[in-house]
C-alpha positions as CSV (number, residue, x, y, z in Angstrom):
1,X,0.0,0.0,0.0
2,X,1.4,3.4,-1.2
3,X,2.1,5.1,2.2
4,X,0.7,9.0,2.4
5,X,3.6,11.5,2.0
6,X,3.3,14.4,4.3
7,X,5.1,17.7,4.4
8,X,5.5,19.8,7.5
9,X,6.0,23.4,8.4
10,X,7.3,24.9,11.9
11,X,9.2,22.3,14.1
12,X,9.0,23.3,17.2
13,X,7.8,20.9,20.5
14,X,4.9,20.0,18.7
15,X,6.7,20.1,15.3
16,X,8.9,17.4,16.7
17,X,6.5,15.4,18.2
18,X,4.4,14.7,15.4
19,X,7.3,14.1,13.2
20,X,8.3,11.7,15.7
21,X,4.9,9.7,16.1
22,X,4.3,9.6,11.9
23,X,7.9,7.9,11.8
24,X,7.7,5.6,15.0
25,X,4.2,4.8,14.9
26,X,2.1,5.1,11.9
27,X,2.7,2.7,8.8
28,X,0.8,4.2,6.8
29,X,2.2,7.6,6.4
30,X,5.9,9.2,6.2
31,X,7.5,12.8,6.9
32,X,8.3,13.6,3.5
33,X,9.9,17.0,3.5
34,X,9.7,20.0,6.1
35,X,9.6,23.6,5.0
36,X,11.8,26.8,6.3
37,X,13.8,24.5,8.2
38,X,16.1,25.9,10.7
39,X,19.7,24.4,10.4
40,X,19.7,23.4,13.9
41,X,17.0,21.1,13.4
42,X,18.2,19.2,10.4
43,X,19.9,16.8,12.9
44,X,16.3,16.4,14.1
45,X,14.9,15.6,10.5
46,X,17.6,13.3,9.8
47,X,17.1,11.0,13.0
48,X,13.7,10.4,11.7
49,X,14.4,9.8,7.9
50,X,13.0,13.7,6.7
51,X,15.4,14.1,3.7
52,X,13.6,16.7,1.8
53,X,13.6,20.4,3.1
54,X,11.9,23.5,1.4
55,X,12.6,27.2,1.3
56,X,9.2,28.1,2.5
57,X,5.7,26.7,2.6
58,X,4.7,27.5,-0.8
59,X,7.6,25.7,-2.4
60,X,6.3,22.3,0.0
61,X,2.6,22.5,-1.1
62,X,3.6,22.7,-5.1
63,X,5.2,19.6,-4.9
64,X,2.6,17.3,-6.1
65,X,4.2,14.5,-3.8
66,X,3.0,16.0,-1.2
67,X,-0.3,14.4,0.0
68,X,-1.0,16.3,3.2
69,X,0.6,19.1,5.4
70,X,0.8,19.2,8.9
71,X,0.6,23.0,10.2
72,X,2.6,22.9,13.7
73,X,3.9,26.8,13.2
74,X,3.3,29.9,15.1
75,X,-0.1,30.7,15.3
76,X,0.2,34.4,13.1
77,X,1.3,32.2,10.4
78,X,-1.5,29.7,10.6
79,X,-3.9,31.4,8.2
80,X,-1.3,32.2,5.5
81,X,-0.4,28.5,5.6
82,X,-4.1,27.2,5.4
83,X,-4.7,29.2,2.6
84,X,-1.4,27.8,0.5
85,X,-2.3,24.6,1.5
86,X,-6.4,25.0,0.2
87,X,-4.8,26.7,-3.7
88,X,-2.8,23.5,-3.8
89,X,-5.4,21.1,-2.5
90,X,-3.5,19.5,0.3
91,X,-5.3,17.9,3.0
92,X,-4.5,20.0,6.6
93,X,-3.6,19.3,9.6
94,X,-3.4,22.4,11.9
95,X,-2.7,23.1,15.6
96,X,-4.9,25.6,17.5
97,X,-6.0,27.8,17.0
98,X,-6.1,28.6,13.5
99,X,-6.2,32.2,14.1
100,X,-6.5,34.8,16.4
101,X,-9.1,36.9,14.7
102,X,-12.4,35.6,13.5
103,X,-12.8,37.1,10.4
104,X,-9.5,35.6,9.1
105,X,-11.1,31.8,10.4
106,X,-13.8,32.7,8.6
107,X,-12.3,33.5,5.6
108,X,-9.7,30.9,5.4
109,X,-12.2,28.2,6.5
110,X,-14.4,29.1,3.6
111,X,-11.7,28.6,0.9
112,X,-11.1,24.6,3.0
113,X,-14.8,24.0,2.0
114,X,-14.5,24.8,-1.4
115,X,-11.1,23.2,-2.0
116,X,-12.9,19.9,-0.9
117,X,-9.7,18.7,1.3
118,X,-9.6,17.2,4.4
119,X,-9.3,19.7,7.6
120,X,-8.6,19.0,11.1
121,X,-7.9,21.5,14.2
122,X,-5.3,19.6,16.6
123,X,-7.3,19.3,19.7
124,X,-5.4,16.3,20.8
125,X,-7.3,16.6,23.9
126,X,-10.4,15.1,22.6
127,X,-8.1,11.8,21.8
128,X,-6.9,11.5,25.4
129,X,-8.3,8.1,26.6
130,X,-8.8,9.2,30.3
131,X,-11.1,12.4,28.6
132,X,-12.7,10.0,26.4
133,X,-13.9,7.7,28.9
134,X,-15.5,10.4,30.5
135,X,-17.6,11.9,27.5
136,X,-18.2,7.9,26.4
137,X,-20.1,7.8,29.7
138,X,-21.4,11.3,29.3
139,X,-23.2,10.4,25.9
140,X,-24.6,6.7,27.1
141,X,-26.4,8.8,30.0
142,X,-24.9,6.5,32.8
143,X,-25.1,9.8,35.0
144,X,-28.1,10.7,33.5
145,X,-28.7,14.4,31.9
146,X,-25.5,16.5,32.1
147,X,-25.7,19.3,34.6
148,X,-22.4,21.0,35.6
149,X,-18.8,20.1,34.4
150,X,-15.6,21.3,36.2
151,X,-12.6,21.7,34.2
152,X,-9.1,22.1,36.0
153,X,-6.1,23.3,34.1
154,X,-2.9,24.5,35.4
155,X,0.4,25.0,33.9
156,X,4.0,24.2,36.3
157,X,4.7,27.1,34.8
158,X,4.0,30.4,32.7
159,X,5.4,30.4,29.0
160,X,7.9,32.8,28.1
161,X,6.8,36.2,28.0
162,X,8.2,36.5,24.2
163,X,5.4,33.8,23.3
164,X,2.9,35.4,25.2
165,X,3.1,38.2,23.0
166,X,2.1,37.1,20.1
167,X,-0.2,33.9,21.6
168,X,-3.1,35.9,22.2
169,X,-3.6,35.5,25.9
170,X,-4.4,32.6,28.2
171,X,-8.0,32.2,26.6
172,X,-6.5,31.7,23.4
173,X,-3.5,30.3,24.0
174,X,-4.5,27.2,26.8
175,X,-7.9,27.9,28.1
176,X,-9.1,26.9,24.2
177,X,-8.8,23.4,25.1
178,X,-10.6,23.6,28.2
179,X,-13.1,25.3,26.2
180,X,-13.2,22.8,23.4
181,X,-13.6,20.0,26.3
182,X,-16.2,21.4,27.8
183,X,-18.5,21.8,24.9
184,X,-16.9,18.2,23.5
185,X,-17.9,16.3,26.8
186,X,-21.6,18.8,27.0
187,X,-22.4,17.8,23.2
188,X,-23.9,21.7,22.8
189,X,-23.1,25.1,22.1
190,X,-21.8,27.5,24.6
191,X,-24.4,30.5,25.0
192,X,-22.4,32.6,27.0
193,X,-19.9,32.9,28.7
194,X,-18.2,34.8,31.8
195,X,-15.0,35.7,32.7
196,X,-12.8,36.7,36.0
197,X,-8.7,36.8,36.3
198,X,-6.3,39.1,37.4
199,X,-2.1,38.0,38.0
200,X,-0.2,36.6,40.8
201,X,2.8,36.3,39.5
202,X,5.4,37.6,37.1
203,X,4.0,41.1,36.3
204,X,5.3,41.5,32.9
205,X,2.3,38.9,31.7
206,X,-0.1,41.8,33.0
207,X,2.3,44.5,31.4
208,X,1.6,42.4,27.8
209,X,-2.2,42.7,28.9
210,X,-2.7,39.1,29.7
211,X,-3.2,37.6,33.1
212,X,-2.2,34.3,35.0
213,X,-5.4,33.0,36.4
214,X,-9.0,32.9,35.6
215,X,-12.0,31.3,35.9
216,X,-14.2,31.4,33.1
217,X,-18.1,30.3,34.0
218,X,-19.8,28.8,30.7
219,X,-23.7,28.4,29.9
220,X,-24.9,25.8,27.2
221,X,-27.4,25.8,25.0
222,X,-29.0,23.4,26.5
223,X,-29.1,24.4,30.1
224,X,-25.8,22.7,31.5
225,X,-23.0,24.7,33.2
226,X,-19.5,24.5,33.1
227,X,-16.6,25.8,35.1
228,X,-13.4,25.9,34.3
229,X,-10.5,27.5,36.1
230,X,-7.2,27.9,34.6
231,X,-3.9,29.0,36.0
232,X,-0.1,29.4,34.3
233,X,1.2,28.4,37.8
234,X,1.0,25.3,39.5
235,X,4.2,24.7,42.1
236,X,3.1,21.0,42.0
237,X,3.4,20.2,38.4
238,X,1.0,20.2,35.9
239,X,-2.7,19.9,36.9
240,X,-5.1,18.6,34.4
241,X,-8.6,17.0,36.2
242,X,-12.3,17.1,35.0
243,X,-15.8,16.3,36.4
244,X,-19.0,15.3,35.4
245,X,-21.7,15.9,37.3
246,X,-25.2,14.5,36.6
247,X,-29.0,13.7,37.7
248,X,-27.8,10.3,38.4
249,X,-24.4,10.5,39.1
250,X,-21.2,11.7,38.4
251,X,-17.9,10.7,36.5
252,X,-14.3,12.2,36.4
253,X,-10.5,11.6,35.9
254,X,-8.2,12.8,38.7
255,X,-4.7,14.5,38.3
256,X,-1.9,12.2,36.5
257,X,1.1,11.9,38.5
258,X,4.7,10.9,38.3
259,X,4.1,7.6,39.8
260,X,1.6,5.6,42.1
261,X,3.9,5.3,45.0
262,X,2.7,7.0,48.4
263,X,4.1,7.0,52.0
264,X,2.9,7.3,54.9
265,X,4.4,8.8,58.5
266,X,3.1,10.7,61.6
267,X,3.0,13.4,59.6
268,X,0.8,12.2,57.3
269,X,0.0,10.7,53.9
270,X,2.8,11.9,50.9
271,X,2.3,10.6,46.9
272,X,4.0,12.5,43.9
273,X,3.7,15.6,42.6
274,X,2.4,16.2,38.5
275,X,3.4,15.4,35.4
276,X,6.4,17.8,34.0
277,X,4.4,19.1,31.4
278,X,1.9,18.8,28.6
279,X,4.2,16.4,26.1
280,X,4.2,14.3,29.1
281,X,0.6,14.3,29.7
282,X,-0.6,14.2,26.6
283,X,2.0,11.7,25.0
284,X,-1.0,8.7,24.2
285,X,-3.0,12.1,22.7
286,X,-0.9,13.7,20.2
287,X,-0.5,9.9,19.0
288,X,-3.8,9.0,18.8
289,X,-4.5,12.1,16.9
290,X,-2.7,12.0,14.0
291,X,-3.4,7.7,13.6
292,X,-7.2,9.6,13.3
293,X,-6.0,12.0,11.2
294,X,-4.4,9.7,8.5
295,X,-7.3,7.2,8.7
296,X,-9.3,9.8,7.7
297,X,-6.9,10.2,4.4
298,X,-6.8,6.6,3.7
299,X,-10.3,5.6,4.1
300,X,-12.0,8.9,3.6
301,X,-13.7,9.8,6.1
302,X,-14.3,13.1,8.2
303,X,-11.9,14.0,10.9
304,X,-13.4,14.3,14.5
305,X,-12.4,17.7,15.0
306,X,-13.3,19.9,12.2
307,X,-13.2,23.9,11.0
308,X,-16.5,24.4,13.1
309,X,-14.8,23.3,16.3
310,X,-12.1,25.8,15.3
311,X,-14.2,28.5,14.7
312,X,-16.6,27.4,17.9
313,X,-13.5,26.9,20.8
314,X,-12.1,30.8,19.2
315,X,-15.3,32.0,19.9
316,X,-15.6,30.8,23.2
317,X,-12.3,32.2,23.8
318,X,-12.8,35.6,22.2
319,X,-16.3,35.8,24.3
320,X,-14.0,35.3,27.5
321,X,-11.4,38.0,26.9
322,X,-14.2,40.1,26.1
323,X,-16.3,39.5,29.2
324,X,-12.6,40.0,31.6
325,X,-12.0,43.5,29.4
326,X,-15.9,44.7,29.9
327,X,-16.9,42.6,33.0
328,X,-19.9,41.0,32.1
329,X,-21.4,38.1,30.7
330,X,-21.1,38.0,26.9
331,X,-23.2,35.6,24.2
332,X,-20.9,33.9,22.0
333,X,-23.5,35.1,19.6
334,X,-21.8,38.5,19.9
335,X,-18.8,37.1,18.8
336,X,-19.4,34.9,15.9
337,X,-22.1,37.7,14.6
338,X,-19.9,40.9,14.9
């Protein structure tokens, strides 16, 4: 079987990963070429087989090779990217978000849909088999009708402050996924949405106009609540939990840790602290993924995370930055109308 050539642009932690999982894991797909490669990374490409390199994008999605692009670079370059990737017909893969502004998602989603190609928004999230279980019992009702959901995510630590510059803020940069959880696990749309943060920490994050925590109170369409509370600063490691609650019960996944082991002495009980990070974490998920992703090429079929989830998780973002600037509770109808 004539394995799917992909071509890659921006090889960064998630760059690498992916490059990684396609050439470890998945038979039916190879790295093919990467585009605008830094030469400091070429050692990287060559570990995994990646002999062909491109001056830039446009150069990678001409070569009629390529089958499929995986879009892992900074987010101000995603919609540029999408749109060479839609002219050349190449089925995309793209990390979140896809934009920061809506109008852009908008546009460059439109030009997807009429280039016919596969699109998917990397949500790896939604592939996590801890989060799965949870919306698997969610949708068979074995807690009956979905009434509140509680999101926790916390970071170890804040990003650098050169990549919160340009990332758009903690709503748009790692609350997103929390959003895209919630309204994945609620199976609704988000009707509005409030917002409440300030920072404890490092106050050049609130000199770029961004803050460290928040806790961002969602209402779905179809009555349920969500609350999700999100920090970049977690002493303990990294703190990812969710629950469920429902009219006949409730369901949940606690905290991942480094190990099992706990102790025990008169001063009480002691276990381990978090995972290191989200790579850690979310190792099974960014696998899991892209196996998705290239079924979907080989057997044509619909990715489970498409261009409306994009457009839906940025709204929900954009509706919580707006509710912390104006402090109030604002419809994501606002948002995706304006």
């Amino acid at each position: 079987m004539k394995k799917l050539k992909i071509g890659i642009v921006g090889i960064g932690r998630i760059g690498k990963i992916h490059i990684k999982n396609i050439s470890e894991n998945i038979n039916d797909a190879i790295i093919y070429g990467a585009a605008k490669v830094n030469v400091k990374n070429l050692p990287y490409l060559n570990k995994f087989g990646v002999k062909k390199t491109y001056n830039n994008f446009e150069e990678l999605v001409k070569d009629p090779l390529i089958d499929a692009v995986i879009i892992s670079s900074p987010t101000n370059f995603h919609s540029e990217h999408i749109k060479l990737a839609s002219k050349y017909k190449k089925h995309i893969f793209c990390e979140k978000p896809i934009d920061l502004s809506m109008d852009k998602v908008k546009e460059v989603l439109d030009l997807v849909y009429k280039s016919g190609i596969k699109f998917m928004v990397g949500f790896n999230r939604r592939f996590d088999p801890n989060f799965n279980k949870v919306k698997k019992f969610s949708v068979a009702k074995k807690i009956g009708t979905t009434q509140i959901v509680k999101i926790t995510s916390r970071d170890p630590n804040p990003p650098p402050i050169e990549y919160i510059k340009g990332s758009g803020g903690i709503f748009l940069d790692m609350a997103i996924h929390d959003f895209d959880m919630a309204r994945y696990i609620v199976g609704s749309e988000v009707y509005s949405v409030f917002s409440s943060g300030k920072v404890f920490g490092d106050k050049k994050i609130e000199e770029q106009g961004d803050i460290d925590t928040a806790i961002t109170i969602l209402t779905f369409q179809n009555g349920s609540m969500a609350t999700i509370d999100n920090s970049r600063k977690a002493n303990y490691g990294y703190d990812q939990r969710i629950e469920v609650f429902g009219s006949k019960g409730m369901n949940g996944i606690n905290n991942k840790v480094i190990d099992e082991h706990f102790y025990a002495d008169s001063s009480g009980f002691h276990s381990s602290i978090g995972l290191d990070f989200f790579m850690d974490r979310y190792e099974k998920s960014y696998l899991i993924e892209l196996k998705h992703f290239i079924d979907c090429l080989t057997n044509d079929h619909e990715p489970l995370v498409t261009g409306k989830d994009g457009i839906m998780a940025l709204a929900i973002a954009l509706a919580a930055k707006k509710s912390l600037e104006k402090g109030r509770v604002v419809l994501v109808s606002e948002i995706l109308n304006n």
